[in-house]
C-alpha positions as a Python dict, from the first residue, in 0.01 Angstrom:
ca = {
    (1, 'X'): (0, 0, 0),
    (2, 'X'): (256, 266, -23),
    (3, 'X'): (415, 372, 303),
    (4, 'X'): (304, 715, 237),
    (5, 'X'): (-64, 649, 296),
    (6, 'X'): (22, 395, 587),
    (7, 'X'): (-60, 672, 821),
    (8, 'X'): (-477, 688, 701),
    (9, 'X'): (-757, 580, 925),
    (10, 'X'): (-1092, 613, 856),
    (11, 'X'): (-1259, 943, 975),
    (12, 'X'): (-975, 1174, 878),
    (13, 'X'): (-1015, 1462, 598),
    (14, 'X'): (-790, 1393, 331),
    (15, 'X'): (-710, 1547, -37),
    (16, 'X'): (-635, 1421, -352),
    (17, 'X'): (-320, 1607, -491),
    (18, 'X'): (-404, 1565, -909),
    (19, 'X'): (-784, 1624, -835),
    (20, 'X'): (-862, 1905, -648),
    (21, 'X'): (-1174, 2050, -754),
    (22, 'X'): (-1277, 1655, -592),
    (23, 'X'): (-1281, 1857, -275),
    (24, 'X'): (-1218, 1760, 100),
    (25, 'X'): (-1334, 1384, 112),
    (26, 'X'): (-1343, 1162, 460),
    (27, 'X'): (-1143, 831, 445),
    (28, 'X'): (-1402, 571, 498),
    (29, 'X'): (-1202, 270, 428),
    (30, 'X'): (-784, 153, 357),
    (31, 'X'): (-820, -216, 302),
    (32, 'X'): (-532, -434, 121),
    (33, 'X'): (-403, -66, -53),
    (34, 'X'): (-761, 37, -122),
    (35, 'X'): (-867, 372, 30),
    (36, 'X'): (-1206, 411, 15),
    (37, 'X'): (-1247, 839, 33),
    (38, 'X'): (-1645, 1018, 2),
    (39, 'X'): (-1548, 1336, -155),
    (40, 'X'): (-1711, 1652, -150),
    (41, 'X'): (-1813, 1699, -513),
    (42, 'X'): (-1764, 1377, -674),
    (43, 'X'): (-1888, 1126, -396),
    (44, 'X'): (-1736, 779, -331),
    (45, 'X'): (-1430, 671, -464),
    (46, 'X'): (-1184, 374, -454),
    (47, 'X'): (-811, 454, -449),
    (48, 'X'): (-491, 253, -495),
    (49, 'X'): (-297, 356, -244),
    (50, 'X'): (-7, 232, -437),
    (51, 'X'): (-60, 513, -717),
    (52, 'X'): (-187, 832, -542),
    (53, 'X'): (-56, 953, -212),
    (54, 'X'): (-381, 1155, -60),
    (55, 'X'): (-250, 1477, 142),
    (56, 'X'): (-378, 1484, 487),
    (57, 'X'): (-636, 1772, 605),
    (58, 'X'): (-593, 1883, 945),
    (59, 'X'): (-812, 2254, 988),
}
């Protein structure tokens, strides 16, 4: 997993930086690189962590 998404627990409100009409989604999962984020508008998905770096949420 990159670095950059090291900091990811599950519970916290995160973005995705090339998608975001995906909405606010809540980590639910960062297993072996694989974030598992429920977004707003487009539901469950599985990220590699090594590819996207999700932007934190913290309002």
């Amino acid at each position: 997993m990159s670095d950059r998404n090291a900091f990811l627990e599950p519970g916290m409100l995160v973005r995705h930086p090339e998608a975001p009409d995906w909405g606010l989604g809540q980590v639910q999962s960062v297993i072996d690189g694989r974030i598992t984020v429920n977004f707003q508008e487009v539901g469950k998905k599985v990220l590699d962590g090594s590819r996207v770096i999700l932007e934190p949420v913290f309002d």
